[in-house]
N, C-alpha and C positions, 0 to 999 in steps of 0.2 A: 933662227928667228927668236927676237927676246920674248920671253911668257909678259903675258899681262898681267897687271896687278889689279884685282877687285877690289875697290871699296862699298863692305857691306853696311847700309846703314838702315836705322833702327831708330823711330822718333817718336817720344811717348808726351800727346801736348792736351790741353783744357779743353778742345770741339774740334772740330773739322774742317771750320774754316776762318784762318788767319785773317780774312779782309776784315771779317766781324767781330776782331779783339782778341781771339784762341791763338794763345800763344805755345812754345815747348814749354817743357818739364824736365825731359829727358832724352839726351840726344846720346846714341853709340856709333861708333865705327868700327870695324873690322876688316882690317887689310888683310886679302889671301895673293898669294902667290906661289905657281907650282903647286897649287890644291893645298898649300898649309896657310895655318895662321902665322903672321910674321909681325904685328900688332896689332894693339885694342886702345880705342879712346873711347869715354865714359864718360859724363858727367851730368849730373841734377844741372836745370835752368829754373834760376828764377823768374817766374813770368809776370810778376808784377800785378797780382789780381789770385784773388782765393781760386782755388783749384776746388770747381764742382763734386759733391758726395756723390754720384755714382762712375766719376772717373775714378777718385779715390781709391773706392771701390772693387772698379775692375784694375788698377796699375798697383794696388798698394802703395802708394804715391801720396803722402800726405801735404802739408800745407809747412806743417814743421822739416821735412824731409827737403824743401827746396829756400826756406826764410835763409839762409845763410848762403845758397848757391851763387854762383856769378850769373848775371843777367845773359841773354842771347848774345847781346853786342859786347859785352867783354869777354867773349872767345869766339866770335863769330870767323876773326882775321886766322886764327889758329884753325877752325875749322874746314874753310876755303883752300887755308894751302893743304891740307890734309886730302884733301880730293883732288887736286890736280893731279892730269897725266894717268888717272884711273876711269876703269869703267863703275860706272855708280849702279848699286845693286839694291835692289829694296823688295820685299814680301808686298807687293800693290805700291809699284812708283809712281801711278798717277796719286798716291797721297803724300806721299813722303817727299820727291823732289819738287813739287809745286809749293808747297807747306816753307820747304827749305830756302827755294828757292826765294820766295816773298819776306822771308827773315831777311837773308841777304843783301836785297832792297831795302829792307824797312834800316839794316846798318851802315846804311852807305856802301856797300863793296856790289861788285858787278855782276852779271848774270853767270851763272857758271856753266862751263861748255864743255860737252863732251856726250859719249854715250851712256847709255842705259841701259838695264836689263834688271825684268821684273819676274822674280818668281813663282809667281803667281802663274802668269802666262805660260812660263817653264816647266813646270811643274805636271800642270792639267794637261801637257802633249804628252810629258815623259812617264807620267803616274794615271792613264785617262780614269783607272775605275777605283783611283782613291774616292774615300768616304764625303772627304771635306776638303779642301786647300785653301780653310786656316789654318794658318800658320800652327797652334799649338794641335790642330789634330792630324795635317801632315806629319810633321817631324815625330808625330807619336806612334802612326803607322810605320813611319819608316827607323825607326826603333833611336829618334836623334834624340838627344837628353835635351829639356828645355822644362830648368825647375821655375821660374817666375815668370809665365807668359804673360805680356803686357807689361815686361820692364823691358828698357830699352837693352842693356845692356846683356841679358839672354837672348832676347828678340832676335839680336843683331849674329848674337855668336850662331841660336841656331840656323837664321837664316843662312848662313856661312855653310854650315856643313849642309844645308839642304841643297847649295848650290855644287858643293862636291857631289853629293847624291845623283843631282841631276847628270853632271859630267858624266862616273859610275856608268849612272841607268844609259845614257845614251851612248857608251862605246860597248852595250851588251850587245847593241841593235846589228842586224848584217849592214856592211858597209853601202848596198842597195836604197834600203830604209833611210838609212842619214843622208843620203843624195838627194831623196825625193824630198825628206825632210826642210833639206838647205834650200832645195829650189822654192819650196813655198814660204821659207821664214822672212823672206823682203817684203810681202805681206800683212807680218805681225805689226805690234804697238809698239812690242820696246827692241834694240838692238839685237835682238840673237844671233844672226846668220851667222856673224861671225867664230862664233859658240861650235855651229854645225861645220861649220869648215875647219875649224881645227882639229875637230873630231872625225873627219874627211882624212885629212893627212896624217895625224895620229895613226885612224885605222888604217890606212894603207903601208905606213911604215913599220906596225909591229906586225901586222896580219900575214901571214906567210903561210899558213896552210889553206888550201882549195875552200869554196866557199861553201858546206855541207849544208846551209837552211833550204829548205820546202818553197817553192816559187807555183805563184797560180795566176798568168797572167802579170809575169812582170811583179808581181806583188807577195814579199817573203811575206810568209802565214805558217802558222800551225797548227796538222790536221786535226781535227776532231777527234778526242780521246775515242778509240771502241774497247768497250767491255769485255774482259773474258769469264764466261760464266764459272763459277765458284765450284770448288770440289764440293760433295756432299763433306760436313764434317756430324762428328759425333759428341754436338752439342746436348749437352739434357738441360730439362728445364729443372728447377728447384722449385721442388713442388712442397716444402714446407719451410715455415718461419725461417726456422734458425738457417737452412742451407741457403736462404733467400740475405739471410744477416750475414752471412761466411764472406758469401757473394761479393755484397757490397764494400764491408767491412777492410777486404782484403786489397782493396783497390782504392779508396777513400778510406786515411787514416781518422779523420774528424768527421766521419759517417752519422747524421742523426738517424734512429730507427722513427719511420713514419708508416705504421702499421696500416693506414687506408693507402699506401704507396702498394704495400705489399699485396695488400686483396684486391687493387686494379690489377695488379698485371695476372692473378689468377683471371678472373674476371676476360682479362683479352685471351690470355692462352685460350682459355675455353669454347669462347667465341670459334678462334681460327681453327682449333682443332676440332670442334662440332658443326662448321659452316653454318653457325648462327648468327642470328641481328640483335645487336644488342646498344644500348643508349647508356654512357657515363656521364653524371656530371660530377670533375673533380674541383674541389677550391683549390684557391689559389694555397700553396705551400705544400699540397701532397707530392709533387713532383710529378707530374702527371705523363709527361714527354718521356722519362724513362719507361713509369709503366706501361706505357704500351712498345716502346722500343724494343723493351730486352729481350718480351717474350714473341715478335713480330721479326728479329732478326732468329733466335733461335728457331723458327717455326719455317723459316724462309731456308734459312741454311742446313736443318737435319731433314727437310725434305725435298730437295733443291725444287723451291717453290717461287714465287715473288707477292711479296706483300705489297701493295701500293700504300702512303701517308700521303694525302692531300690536307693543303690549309688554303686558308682564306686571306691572309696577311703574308706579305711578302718578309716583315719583322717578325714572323713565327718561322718562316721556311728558314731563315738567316740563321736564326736561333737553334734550329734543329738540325742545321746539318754544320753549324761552326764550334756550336758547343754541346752541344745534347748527345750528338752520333758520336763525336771522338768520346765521351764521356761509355757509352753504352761497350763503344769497341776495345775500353781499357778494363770495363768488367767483365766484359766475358773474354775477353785477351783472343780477341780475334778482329781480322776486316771484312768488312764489307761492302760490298761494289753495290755503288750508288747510282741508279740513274736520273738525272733531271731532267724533266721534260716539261713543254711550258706551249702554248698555241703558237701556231705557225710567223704570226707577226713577229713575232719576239726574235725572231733570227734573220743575221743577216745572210742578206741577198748576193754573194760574194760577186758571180757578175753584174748584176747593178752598180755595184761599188767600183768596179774597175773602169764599167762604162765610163760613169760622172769622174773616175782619177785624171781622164783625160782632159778635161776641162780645164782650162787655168783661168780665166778671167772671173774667176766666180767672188762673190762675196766674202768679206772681214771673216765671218761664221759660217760660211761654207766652207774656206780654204783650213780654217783652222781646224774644224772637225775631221776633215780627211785628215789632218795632220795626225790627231788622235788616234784614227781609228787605225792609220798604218802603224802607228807603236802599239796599238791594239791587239791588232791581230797576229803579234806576235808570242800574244802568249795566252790569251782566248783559250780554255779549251772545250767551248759552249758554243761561245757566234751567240752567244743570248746577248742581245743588243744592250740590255737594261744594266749591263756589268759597266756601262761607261757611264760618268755622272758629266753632264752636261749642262750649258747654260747658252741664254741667250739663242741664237736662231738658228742654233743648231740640231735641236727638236726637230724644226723643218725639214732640216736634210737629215736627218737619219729616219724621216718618216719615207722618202724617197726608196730608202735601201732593203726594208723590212721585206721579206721572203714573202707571198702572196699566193694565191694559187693560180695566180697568172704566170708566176715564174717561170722560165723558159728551163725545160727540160733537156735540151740540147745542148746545153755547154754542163749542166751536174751531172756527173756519173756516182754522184755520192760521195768521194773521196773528200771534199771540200764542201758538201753540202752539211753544214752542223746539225739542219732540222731532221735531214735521213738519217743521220747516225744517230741522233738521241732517240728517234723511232726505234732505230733498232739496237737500242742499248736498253730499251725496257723487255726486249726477251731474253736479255742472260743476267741482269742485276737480280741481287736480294731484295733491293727494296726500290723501287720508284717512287721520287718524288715530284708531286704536282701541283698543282692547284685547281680548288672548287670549281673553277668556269674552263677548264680542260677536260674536266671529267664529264662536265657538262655537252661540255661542243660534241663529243664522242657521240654524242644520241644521232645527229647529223651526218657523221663522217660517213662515205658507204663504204669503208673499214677503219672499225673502229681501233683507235689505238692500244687502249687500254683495254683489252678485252681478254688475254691470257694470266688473269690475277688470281691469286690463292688467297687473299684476304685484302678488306680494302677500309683502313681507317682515315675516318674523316674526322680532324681538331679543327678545333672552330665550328663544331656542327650546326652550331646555333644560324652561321653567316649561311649555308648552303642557301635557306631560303634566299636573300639577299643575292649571295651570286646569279641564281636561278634566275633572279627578275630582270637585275643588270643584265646578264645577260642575252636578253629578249629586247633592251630597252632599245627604244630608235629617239634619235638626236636632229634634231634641225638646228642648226649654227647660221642663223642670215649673218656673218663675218666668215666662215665657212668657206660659204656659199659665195662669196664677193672675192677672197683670195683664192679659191679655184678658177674663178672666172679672171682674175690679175693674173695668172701663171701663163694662160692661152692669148690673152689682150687687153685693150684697155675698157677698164669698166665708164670712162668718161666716152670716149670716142667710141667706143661700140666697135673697134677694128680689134681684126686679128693680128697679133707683133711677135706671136712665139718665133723662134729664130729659124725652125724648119717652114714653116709656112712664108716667111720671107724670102727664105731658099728656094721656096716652088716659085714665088713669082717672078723672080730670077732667071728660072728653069723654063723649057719647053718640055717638060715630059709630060705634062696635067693641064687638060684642056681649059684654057681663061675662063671660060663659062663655071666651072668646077668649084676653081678658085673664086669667083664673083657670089655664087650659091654660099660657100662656105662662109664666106666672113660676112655676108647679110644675114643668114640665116642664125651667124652667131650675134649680131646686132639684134636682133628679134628676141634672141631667148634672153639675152642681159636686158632690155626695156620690160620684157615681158614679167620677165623675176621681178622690177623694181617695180612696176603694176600690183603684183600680185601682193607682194609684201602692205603696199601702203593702201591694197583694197583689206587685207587683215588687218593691219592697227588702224585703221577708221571701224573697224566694229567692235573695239575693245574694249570694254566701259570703265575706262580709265578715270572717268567724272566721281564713278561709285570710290572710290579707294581713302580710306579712313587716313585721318591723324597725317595726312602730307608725306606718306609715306612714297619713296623714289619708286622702291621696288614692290613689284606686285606678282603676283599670279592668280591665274584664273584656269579654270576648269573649260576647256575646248570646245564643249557640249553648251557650257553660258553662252559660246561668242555665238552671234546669230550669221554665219557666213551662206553665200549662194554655193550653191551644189551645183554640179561636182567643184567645188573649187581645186584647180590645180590643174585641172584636166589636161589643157592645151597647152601649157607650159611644160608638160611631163609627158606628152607627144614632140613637140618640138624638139626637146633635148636628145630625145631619143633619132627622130630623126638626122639632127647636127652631128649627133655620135657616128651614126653610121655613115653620113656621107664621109666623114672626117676618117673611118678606119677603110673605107671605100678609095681614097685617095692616096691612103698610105699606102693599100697593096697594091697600085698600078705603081705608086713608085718604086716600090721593091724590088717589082719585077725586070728595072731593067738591071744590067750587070758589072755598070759601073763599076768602079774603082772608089767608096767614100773616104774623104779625108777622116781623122782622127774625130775632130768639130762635127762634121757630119754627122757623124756616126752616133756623138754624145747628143745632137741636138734630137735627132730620130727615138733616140731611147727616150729622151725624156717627153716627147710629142705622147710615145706609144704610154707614158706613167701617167701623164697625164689624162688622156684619155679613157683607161683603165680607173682612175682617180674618180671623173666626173659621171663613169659609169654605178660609180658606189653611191655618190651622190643623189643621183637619179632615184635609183632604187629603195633610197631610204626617204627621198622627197613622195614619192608612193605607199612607201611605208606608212607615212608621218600621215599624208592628207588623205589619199585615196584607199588605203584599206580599213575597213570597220569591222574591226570583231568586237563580238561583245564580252570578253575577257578583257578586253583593254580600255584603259585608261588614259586620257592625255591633255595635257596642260600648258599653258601658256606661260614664261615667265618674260619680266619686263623691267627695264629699268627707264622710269621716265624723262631722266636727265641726259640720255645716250639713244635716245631712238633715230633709225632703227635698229643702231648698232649692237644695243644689247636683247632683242629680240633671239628667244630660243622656246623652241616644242620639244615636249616631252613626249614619248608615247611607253608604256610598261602594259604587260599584264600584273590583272590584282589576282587572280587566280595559277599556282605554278607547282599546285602540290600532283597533278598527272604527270609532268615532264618530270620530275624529281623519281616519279614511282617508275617510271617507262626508262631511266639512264641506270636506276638501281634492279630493275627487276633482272637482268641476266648474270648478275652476281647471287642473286638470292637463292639460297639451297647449292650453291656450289662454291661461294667464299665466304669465307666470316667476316660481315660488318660491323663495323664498331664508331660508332656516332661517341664522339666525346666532347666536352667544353665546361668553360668555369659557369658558365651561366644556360641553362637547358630547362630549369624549372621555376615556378612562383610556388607562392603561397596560396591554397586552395586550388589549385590547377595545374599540380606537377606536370600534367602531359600538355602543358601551351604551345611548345613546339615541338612535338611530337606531332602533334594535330595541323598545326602549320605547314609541316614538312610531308604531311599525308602517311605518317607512321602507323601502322597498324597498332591496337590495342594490345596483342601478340608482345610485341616487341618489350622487352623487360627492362624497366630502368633502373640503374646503379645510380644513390646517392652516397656521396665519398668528402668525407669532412679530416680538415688539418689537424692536428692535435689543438685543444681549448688554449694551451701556452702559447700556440705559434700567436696569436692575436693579444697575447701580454701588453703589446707596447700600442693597443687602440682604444682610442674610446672615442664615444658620440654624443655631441652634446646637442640639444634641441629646444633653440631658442625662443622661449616662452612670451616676450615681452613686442615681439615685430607685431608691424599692422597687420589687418588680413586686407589683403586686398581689395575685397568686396565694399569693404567700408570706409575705404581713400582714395584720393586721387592718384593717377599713375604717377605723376609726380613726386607724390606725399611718401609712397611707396618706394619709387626707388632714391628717394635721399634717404630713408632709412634703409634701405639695404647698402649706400655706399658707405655710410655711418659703420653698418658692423660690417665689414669689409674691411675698412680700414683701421679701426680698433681692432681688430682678430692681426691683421697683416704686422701693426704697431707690435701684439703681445707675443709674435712668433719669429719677427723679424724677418718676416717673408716667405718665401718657397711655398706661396700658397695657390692652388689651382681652385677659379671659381666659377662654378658651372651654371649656367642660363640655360636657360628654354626656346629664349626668342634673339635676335639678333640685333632687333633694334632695344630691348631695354639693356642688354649687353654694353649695345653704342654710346645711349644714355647715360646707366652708370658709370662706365670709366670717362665718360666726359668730366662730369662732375664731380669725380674725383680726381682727373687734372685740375679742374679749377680752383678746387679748393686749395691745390699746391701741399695739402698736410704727406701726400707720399710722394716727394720731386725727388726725394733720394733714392727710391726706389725704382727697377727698371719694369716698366710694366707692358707685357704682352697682351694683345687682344685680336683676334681671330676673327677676321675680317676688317678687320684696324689695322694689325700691322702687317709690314708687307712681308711676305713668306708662306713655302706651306707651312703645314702643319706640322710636320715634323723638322722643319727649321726653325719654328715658334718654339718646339719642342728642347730643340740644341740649343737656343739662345735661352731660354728660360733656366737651364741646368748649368750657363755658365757661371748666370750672377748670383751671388749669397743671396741678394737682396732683390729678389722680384716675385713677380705674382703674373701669371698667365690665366686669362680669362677665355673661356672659349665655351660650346654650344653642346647640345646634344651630343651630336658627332663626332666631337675631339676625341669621345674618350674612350674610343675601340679601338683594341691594339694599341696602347699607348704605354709602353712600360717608361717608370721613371725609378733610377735607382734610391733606396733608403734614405739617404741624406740630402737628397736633392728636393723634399718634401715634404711640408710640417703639415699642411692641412689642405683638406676638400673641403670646400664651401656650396652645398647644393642652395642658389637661391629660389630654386621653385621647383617642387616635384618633375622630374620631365617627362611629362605629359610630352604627346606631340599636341602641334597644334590642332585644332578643330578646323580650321581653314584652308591645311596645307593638302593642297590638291593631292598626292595619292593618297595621304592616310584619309583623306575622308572620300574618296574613290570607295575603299575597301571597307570602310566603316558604312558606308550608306548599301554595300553588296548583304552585309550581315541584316541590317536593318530591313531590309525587302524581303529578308526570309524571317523575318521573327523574332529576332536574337537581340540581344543588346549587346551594341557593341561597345559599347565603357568597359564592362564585365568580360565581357568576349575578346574585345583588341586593347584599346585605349591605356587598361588598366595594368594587364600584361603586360604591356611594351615598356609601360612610367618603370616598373617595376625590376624589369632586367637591366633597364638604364642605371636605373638606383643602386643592383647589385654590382653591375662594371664600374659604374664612378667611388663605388667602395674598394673596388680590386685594386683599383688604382695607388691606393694609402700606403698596402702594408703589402711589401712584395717579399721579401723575406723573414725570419723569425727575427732579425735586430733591428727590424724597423720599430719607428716609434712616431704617431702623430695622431690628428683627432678629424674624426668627421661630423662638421656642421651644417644642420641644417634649417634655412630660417625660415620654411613654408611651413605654416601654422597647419597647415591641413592635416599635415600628419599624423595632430593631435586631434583633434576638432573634428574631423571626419571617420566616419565609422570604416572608410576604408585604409586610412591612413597605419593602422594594426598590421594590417599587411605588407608594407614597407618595411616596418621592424623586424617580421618575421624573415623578411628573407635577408639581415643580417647574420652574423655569427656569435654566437653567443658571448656581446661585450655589454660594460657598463653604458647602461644610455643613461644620461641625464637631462631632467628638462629642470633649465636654468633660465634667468634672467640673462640679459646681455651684458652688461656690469658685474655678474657672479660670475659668466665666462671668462670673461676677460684677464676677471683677476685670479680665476684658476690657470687659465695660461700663461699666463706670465710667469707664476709659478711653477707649475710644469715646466719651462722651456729655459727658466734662469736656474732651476735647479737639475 
């Protein structure tokens, strides 16, 4: 059979879309055959129209770079034959052949025919728990050289070897895997199948030894690593300076000495080895993640003990066990067996999964994700769900699969069960890692996981509270609530269409009457839900809500609802639940023979069910339980009712359950509370006291060397309005003014922090408008589409942008040195006064005496202010300026204390015209 020839291509053009004038720039090819390169075509197009500053930008692609190119149409005919007789390959071919395609047209010449295959799609089956599958951060995973991403003519070549890769990756797979593979790829978007069948016959013609992979159900996997507990070794700690410098010194040639590094990890020794409670706060550049490492692995291992590290950021856990532990384990020239453990959802459900394998008719994003998951789970060796990155509707279905404590115990003997083995791989590791809302849940479990610890530090301590609340929190979703009710039937017709329910009426095993109950009774509870809902938004006082704003919330306690609201809606479901598991076990019981279908539609009856059972219990949660610790809130969007209706429910009070999950460590493990931000100015124990820490408890303050902040300063902008004495208006065009003159003097990479979300929306409008930053790529946080740490990725690409975002953005957010000239605080962040918990918890203080500005309000602005500091200067070579343009700082007697919980840098308070022109000097010099 003759190999095929790929043509890889690579098109670098002015927008996105041809029909609207965007034309190339730069167009590459790449012929592969037999996995080598056998030629490349190249060349700049001129597109007859200035090529926009932030394409430039991101292509290095200038306007001088293509004035002498030949047009599209004078080598379009050269182009055309160059594809013929190939499969066409492209990094997202729904852009590249459409784009081409309409060139072709626009030259006269004919549509061009043939197949497709998009690497993209390829990619994310064969790599599922890559990071990214762009282009320049696959191929950088997979170690493919690609020096000018966004030129065609890299693009194109690495694209080429990513498609060797993929080849590589997919003849690693048992020939099993690429069968099941094949059979679902006539489902995909672009041509593969053909891909997996050659890889079919491939594997069958070199493969000649027996098939040795692990099968569970038809399905190759691999089992869950188990731990073997560690020899006792005769680790010593280095209990002074110098043997603490040896240490380091001898393992890191370019070692700085950071002396408050050194007296943390006394500091934790001490702890562990006194089973004492103790609170650090380190800044940012003591290296904090060592000091507690070296001496928590030493402490674990010369006593064969186990230490637990819990964090609060899933970007810290990343951090510590990909570079922080290999770092720890070349200084002390030893290993250490790690266990991760994470809450039961997080793993998967492996018979669940093979259940739904049987299914074939299922959806674009269902059939694709099993594709994932079965290259998955071939090299897994967690079953932590969260290790695959996912898009589109495939969230859905891997919420199906997730481990629960309904999970049937009768097909896991544990061998295959991921979540039993990381249980029990926290009694023979050195150090278990986890996070805050695990150690949490353990208060609940009636045995508890984590409960055999010889020390247990928490980073991030500051977030404990935060975990704590979360949670407890209960969620009402009316979309929710509406696609649970679509999974079972139709929310228009009030009928039941689940496929097993159509199976029963089909059937004589389940008396008519039964079935007649069931899906009336389910018509009752869907009318009944959409009663209830639009009996709540008729009491909403939607009329009250200021300045035209869409989105609202309100305090649950304002809405004036009839009591018990809910009542009979949350008996009814209850009742439909049971007749519905009622129906299921007469069908079970008879002894049948189920087909394959059968078999999948019954499992997913019984998910479901199990599903709306969760449901229920948190619709009681939300409406019908009243404690008075809790809090709960109404949010609203009035453009989307009642679609965007959601309840909130928290406790404001969580410092008990924090004392009651910590008390059976205390006096028997040494705790160790650490984070960059744990204390203010005048109120070192803020969250101490939050956290329900005892006065007892002793706290470590740990500062960088005064050099490491060399390359910071703070300027404070003298000449802004105050608020109080402008219109909001007037206010923020002078904050897009210095936004944009600071953005102008730094030439971007500026991060500008807001308070509120509509003056956010405001200013960057109006800074579109004015068109002065159109060369600039501008991110905004709730504006553009992405999380936050996709905001995060795109903002780091371009030299030239500015990401704007909220309070919230700026926890756990590391941004490397160069990817960052300045922070722009435009208004102390305060929370708001309005926003249903914080003023929950503000008006609890105020009923006993307290002021809460002093007591919460002030604290909170205040650690915000030190994390959107941390943000600037992540290493000693960093180099930028933090600005800030709320007058209050100055102007208010409590504004002092802002300053202080800086580090001892140059503040300057400047006009905005004297800033400017100091940065511009700074930053050209």
């Amino acid at each position: 059979m003759e190999s095929q020839t790929y043509a890889i291509v690579d098109l670098e053009t002015t927008g996105h879309s041809s029909q609207q004038g965007d034309r190339i720039i730069q167009i590459a090819i790449v012929l592969m055959k037999d996995w080598k390169v056998v030629s490349t075509y190249s060349s700049f197009v001129n597109p007859g129209k200035d090529i926009p500053f932030f394409i430039q930008d991101l292509t290095h692609i200038s306007d001088q770079d293509v004035e002498k190119a030949p047009t599209f149409e004078e080598q379009a005919e050269e182009i055309f034959e160059i594809l013929q007789d190939t499969i066409f390959v492209a990094h997202n071919t729904d852009f590249d052949l459409p784009f081409l395609q309409a060139e072709f047209k626009r030259a006269g010449l004919p549509k061009w025919l043939g197949k497709h295959m998009d690497t993209v799609e390829l990619s994310k089956i064969l790599f599922p728990t890559a990071y990214s599958f762009k282009l320049q951060d696959i191929t950088m995973e997979l170690g493919i050289s690609l020096t000018h991403a966004h030129r065609a003519d890299d693009d194109a070549l690495a694209t080429a070897y990513l498609l060797k890769s993929c080849w590589e990756r997919l003849l690693t797979l048992p020939l099993t895997t690429i069968e099941q593979l094949h059979m679902r790829s006539f489902r995909l978007k672009s041509d593969l199948s053909q891909l997996f069948l050659d890889a079919i016959h491939t594997k069958r013609r070199t493969s000649h030894d027996s098939d040795t992979n692990q099968y569970y159900r038809d399905v190759a996997i691999k089992k869950p690593v188990e731990i073997v507990k560690s020899n006792v070794e005769q680790l010593y700690y280095p209990s002074s300076f110098k043997e603490k410098e040896k240490l380091f010194k001898e393992a890191f040639d370019s070692f700085e000495v950071r002396p408050d590094q050194f007296k943390m990890m006394d500091i934790v020794w001490q702890a562990l080895v006194t089973k004492q409670e103790i609170m650090t706060e380190a800044s940012t550049g003591i290296g904090k993640t060592l000091a507690y490492l070296i001496p928590a692995i030493i402490y674990a291992k010369k006593n064969a003990k186990t230490v637990c590290i819990s964090s609060y950021t899933s970007h810290l856990l990343d951090q510590l066990l990909l570079e922080e532990l290999p770092k720890a384990e070349t200084i002390l020239n030893t290993t250490v067996s790690t266990a991760i453990v994470k809450g039961m959802e997080h793993y998967i459900d492996i018979d669940r999964f093979c259940d739904l394998l049987r299914v074939e008719d299922d959806s674009y994003d269902e059939n694709f994700t099993k594709m994932q998951l079965l290259v998955w789970l071939q090299g897994t060796e967690t079953g932590d769900l969260g290790e695959i990155t996912l898009s589109g509707g495939g969230k859905y279905f891997i919420d199906k699969i997730r481990r629960t404590h309904t999970t049937s115990e009768t097909h896991h003997k544990g061998a295959y069960d991921f979540y039993i083995q990381a249980l029990s791989n926290c009694k023979k590791a050195d150090l278990v890692i986890t996070n805050h809302s695990m150690i949490l849940a353990d208060l609940v479990r009636e045995e508890p996981v984590l409960k055999d610890l010889d020390g247990v530090i928490l980073d991030e301590g500051h977030q404990f509270l935060q975990a704590a609340t979360l949670r407890d929190e209960k969620i009402f979703s009316y979309t929710q609530w509406k696609y649970h009710f679509g999974q079972l039937g139709s929310t228009e017709t009030k009928l039941l269409e689940h496929p097993f329910y159509l199976e029963l009426l089909q059937e004589d095993k389940i008396p008519r009457r039964k079935l007649q109950k069931l899906e009336l009774l389910f018509g009752e509870i869907v009318t009944l839900f959409d009663q209830e809902i639009h009996r709540l938004i008729r009491k909403l006082p939607l009329q009250k809500t200021r300045n035209r704003q869409h989105k609202n919330s309100f305090l649950l306690s304002s809405v004036q609802l009839e009591q018990p609201f809910g009542e009979q809606f949350s008996r009814k479901v209850i009742e439909w639940i049971h007749l519905a598991e009622t129906i299921t076990s007469i069908y079970l019981r008879y002894p049948d023979d189920l087909s394959i279908k059968q078999q999948a539609n019954i499992a997913d009856w019984e998910f479901q069910l199990n599903e709306l059972k969760v449901k229920a219990a948190e619709w009681d949660a939300v409406f019908l339980s009243h404690l008075e610790e809790d809090t709960a809130w109404i949010e609203v969007d009035t453009r989307s009712l009642p679609g965007s209706l959601y309840l909130f429910k928290r406790p404001v009070k969580v410092e008990d359950e924090i004392t009651n999950v910590l008390q059976r460590f205390r006096g028997q493990s040494g705790i160790i509370w650490t984070s960059g931000t744990l204390t203010v100015p005048n109120n070192e124990r803020f969250i101490a006291q939050q956290l329900g820490l005892s006065e007892d408890i002793p706290l470590y303050q740990l500062q960088a060397p005064k050099s490491y902040y060399d390359g910071a300063s703070v300027y404070i902008v003298e000449d802004m309005p105050d608020i109080k004495t402008v219109t909001q208006s007037a206010y923020i065009e002078a904050v897009a003014d210095a936004i944009v003159q600071t953005v102008l003097a730094t030439h971007g990479r500026c991060f500008v922090l807001f308070t509120a979300q509509d003056m956010l929306r405001k200013t960057v409008e109006l800074i579109q408008e004015t068109g002065i930053l159109e060369d600039y790529m501008l991110f905004a946080q709730g504006m553009s589409s992405g999380s936050r740490m996709r905001l995060l990725k795109m903002f780091q690409r371009f030299e030239h942008s500015v990401l704007f975002g909220t309070n919230s953005f700026w926890e756990g957010v590391d941004v490397p040195g160069d990817a960052l000239s300045a922070v722009i605080v435009v208004r102390l962040p305060f929370s708001s006064p309005e926003e249903p918990f914080f003023k929950a918890r503000a008006e609890k203080l105020s009923s006993k005496g307290m002021n809460s500005f002093y007591r919460l309000s002030l604290p909170e602005a205040i650690l915000r202010f030190k994390q959107g500091f941390g943000r600037l200067i992540r290493s000693s070579h960093d180099k930028g300026v933090f600005i800030v343009l709320d007058r209050r700082i100055e102007t208010k007697s409590y504004g002092e204390e802002f300053i202080k919980a800086l580090p001892d840098i140059p503040i300057k308070k400047v006009s905005l015209e004297h800033m400017v022109y100091e940065l511009e000097d700074w930053y050209n010099n």
